[in-house]
Rosetta silent file (secondary structure, phi, psi, omega in degrees, C-alpha in Angstrom):
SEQUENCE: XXXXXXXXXXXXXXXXXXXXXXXXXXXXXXXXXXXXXXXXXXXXXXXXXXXXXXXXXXXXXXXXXXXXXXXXXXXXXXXXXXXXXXXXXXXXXXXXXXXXXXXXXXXXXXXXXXXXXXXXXXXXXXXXXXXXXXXXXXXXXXXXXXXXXXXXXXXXXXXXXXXX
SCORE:     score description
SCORE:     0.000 S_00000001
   1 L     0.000  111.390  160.479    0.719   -9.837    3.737 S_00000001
   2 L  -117.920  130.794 -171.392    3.526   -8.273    1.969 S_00000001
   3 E   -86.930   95.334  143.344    5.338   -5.300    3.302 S_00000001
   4 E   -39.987  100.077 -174.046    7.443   -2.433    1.389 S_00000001
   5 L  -118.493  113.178 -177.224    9.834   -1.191    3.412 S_00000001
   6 L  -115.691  102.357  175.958   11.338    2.183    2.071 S_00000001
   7 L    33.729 -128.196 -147.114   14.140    4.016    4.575 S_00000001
   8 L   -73.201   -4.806  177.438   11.766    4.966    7.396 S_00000001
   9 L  -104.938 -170.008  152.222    8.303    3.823    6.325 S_00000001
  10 E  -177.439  150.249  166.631    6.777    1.201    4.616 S_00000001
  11 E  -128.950  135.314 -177.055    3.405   -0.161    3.147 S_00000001
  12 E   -79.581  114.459 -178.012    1.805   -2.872    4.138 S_00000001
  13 E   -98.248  145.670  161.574   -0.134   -4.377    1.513 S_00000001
  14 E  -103.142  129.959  135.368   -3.491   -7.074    2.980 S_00000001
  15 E  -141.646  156.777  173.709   -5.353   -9.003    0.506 S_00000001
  16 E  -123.924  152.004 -167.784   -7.840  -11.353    0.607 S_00000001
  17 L    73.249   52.864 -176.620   -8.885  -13.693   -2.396 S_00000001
  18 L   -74.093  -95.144 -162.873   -5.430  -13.488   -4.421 S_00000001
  19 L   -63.988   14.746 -170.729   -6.347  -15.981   -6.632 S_00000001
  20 L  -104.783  -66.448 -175.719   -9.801  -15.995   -6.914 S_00000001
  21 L  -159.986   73.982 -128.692  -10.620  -12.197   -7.076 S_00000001
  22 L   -88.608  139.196  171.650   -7.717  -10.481   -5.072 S_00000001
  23 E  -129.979  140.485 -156.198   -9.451   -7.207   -3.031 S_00000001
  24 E  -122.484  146.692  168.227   -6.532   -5.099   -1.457 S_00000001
  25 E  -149.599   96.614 -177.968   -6.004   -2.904    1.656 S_00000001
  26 E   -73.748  118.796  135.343   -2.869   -0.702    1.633 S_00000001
  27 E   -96.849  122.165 -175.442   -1.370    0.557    4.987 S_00000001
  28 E   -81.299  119.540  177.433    0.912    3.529    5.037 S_00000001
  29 E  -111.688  104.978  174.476    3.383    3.727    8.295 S_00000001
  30 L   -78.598  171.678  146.375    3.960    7.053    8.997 S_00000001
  31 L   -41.349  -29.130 -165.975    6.339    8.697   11.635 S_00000001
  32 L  -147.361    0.914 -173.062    3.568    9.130   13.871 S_00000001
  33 L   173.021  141.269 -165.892    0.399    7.095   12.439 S_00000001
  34 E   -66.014  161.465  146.379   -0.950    4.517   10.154 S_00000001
  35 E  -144.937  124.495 -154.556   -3.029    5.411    7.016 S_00000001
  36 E   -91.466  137.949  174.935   -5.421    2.979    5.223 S_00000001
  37 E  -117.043  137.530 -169.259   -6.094    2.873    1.637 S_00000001
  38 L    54.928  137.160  179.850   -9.105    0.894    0.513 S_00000001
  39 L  -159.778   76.850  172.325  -11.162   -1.232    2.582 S_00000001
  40 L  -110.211   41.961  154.080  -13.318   -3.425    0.760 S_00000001
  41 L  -149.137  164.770  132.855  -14.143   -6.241    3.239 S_00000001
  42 L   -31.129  -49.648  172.789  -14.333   -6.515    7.079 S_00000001
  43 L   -18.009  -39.446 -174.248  -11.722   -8.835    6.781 S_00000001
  44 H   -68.189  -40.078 -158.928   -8.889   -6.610    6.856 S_00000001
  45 H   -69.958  -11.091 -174.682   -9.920   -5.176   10.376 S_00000001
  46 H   -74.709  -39.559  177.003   -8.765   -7.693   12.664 S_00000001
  47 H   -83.364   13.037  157.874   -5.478   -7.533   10.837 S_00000001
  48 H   -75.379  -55.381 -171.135   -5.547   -3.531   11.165 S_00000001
  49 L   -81.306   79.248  112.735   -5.617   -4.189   14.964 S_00000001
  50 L  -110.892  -42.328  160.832   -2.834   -6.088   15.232 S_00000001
  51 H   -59.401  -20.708  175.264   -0.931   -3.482   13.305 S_00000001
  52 H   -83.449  -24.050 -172.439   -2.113   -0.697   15.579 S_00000001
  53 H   -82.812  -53.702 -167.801   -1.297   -2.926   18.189 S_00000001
  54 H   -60.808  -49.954 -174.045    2.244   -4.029   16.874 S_00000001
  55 L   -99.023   14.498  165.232    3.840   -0.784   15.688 S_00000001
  56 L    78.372    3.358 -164.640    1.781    1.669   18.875 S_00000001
  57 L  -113.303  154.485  176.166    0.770    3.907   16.357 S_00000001
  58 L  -107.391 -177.905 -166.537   -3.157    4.662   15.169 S_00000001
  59 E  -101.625  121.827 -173.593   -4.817    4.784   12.437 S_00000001
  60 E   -70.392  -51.229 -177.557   -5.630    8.586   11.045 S_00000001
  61 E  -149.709  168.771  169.355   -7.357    7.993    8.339 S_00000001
  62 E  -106.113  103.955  133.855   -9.243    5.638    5.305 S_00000001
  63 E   -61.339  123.434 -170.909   -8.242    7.174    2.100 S_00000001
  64 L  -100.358  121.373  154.331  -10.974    5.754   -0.578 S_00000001
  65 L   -77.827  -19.647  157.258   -9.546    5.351   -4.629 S_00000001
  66 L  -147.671 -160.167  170.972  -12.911    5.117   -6.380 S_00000001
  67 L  -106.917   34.759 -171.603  -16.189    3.757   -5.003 S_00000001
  68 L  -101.953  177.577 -148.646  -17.184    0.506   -5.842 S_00000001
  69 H   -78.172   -9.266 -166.171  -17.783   -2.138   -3.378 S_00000001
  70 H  -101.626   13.411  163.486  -15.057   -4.233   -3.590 S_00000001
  71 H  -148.642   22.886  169.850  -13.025   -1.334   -2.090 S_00000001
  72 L  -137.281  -18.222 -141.728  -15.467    0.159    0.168 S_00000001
  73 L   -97.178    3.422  169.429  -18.036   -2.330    1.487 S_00000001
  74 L   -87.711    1.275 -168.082  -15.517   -2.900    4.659 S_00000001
  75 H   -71.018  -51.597  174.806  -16.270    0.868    5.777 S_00000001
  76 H   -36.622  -56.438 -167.299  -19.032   -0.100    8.190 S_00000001
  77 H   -92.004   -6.069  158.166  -16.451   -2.620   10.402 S_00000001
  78 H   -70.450  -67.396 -164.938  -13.508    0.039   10.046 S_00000001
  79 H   -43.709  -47.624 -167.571  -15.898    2.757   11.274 S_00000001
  80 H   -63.987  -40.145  175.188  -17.000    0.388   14.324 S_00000001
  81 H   -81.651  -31.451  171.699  -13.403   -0.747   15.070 S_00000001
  82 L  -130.815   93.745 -160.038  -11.698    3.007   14.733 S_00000001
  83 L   -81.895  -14.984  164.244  -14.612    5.684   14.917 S_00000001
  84 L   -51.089  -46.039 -130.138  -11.222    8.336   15.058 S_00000001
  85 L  -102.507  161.666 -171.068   -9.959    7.828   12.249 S_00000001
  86 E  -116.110  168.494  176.189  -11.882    9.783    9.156 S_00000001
  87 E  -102.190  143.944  165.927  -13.005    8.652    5.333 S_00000001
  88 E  -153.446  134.273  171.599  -12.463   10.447    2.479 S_00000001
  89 L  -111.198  178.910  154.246  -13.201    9.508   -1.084 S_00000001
  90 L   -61.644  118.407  178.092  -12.965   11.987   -4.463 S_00000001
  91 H   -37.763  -22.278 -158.018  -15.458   14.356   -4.494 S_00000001
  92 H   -73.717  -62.239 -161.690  -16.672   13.003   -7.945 S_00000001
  93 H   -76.632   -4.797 -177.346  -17.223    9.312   -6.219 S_00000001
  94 H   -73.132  -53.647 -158.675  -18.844   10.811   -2.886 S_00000001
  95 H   -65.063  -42.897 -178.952  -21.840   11.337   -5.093 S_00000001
  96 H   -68.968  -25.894  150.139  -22.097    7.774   -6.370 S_00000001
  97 H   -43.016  -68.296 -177.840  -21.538    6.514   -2.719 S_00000001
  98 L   -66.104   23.540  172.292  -24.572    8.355   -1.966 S_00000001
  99 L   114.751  -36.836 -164.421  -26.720    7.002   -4.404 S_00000001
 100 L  -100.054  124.885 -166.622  -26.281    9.511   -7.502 S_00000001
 101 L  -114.324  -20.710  179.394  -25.219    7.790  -10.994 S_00000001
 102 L   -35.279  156.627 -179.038  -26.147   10.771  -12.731 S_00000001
 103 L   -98.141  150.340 -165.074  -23.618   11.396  -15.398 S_00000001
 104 L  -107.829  163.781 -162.541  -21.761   14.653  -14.932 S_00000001
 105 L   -75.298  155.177  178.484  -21.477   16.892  -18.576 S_00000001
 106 L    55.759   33.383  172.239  -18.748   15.481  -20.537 S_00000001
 107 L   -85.745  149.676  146.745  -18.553   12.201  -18.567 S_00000001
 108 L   -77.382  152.525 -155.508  -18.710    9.012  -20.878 S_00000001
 109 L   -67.484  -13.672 -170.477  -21.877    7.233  -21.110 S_00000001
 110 L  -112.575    4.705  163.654  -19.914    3.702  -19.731 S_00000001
 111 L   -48.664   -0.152 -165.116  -17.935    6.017  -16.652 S_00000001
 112 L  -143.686   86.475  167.347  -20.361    4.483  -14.148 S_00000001
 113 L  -149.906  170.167  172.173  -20.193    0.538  -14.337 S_00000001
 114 L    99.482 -170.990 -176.249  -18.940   -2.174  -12.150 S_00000001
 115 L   -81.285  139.692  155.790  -20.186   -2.994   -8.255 S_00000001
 116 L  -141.956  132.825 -126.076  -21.363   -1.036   -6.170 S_00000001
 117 L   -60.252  134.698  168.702  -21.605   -0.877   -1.948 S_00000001
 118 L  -108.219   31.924 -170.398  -25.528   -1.930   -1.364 S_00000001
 119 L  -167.579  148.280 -162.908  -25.634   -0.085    1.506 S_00000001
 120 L   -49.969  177.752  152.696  -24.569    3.417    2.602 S_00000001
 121 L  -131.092  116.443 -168.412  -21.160    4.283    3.001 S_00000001
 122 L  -102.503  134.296  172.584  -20.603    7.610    5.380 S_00000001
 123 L  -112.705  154.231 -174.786  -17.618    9.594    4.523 S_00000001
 124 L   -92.157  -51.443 -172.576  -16.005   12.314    6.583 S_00000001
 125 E  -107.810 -172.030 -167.367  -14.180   13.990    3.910 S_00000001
 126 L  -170.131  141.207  143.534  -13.846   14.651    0.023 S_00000001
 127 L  -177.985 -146.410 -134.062  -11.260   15.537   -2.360 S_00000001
 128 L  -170.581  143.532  176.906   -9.965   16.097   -5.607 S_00000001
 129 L   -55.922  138.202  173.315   -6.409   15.287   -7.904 S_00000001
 130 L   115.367  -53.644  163.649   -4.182   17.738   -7.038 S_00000001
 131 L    -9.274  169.425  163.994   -4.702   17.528   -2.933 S_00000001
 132 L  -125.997   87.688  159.441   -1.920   17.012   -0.531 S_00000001
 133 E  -126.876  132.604 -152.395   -2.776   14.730    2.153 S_00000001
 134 L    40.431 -131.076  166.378    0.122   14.236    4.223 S_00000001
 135 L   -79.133    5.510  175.857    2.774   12.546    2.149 S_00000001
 136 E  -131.907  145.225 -168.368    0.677   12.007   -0.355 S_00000001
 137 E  -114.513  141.630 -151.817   -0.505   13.443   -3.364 S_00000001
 138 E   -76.183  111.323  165.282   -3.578   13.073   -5.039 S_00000001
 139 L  -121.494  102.878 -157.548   -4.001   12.105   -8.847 S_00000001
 140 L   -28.567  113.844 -158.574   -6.736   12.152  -10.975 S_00000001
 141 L  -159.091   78.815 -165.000   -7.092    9.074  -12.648 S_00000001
 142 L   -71.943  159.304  147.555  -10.943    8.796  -14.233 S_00000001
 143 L   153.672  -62.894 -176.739  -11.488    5.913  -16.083 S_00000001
 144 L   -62.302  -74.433  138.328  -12.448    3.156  -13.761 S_00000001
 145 L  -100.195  166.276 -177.832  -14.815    5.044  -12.105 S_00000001
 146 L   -67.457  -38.488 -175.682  -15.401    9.272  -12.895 S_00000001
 147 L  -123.774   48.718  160.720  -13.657    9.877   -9.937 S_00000001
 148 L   -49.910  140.926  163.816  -10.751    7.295   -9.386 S_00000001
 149 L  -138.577 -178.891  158.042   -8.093    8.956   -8.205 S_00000001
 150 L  -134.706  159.118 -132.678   -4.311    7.480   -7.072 S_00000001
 151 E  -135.573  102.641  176.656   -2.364    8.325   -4.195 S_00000001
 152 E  -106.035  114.412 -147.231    1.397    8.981   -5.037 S_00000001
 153 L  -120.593   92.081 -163.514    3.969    9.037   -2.270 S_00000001
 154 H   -58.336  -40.667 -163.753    6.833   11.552   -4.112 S_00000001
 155 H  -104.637   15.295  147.718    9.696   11.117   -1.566 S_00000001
 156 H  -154.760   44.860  155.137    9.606    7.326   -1.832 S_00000001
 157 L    39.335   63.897  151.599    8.394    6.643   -5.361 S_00000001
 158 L  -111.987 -173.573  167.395    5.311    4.619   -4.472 S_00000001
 159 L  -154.433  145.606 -164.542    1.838    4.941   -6.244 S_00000001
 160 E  -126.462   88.027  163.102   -1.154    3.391   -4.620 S_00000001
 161 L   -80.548   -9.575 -161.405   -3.761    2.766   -7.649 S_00000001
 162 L    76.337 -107.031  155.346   -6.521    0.984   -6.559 S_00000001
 163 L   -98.442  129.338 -127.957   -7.315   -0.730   -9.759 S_00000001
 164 L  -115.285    0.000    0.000   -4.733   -1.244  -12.279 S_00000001
């Protein structure tokens, strides 16, 4: 686990598999509650409850950065361990969660590759570069999937990308 600690917050980074095939789970420590970015294994959740446990605070929300499985397929054992806390992907990537690969006009024909979750994934929420959630703001960042986005935290110069 390694931990950023910037004046009153910090993120927690989890991975499992560094050297093999590293899959990541960013926690944000707010003032008043955690918030998780990415969750692509079950793995993660035992060491979510010990952070909910350690610093007293819960967890608000799963922020998703695109949808493939190796940063979603833990959403089943999050939902089960914190049924509070809400999901939200990019609107663009909610559709491929659900099923739909169609290409949207003026998407490239290779915007839709890589793994993906073989089993539903239920989201609460949706949104789009340019949001505000909490401290952080949302930026478009296609490529990876049509609707990667990255999570940019202004008043302590982090960026959260997902994949790199």
């Amino acid at each position: 686990m390694h931990v950023y600690q910037k004046q009153d917050h910090q993120l927690i980074q989890l991975t499992v598999l560094p050297h093999l095939f590293p899959v990541n789970c960013y926690v944000w420590e707010g003032p008043t509650a955690l918030t998780i970015i990415d969750m692509g294994t079950p793995q993660f959740v035992p060491a979510l409850k010990r952070l909910v446990d350690q610093t007293g605070k819960p967890i608000k929300q799963l922020l998703l950065t695109h949808a493939h499985a190796d940063h979603v397929n833990g959403v089943p054992a999050f939902r089960r361990a914190f049924p509070h806390a809400q999901v939200g992907i990019s609107e663009r990537d909610a559709a491929l969660l659900a099923g739909n690969f169609t290409l949207q006009p003026n998407e490239d024909p290779q915007a839709i590759q890589g793994g993906f979750a073989k089993v539903t994934i239920k989201t609460d929420f949706t949104f789009t570069g340019g949001d505000r959630i909490d401290d952080w703001q949302l930026l478009n960042t296609p490529g990876h999937t049509p609707g990667s986005l990255s999570f940019f935290q202004p008043d302590q110069r982090i960026v959260v990308v997902g994949d790199a």
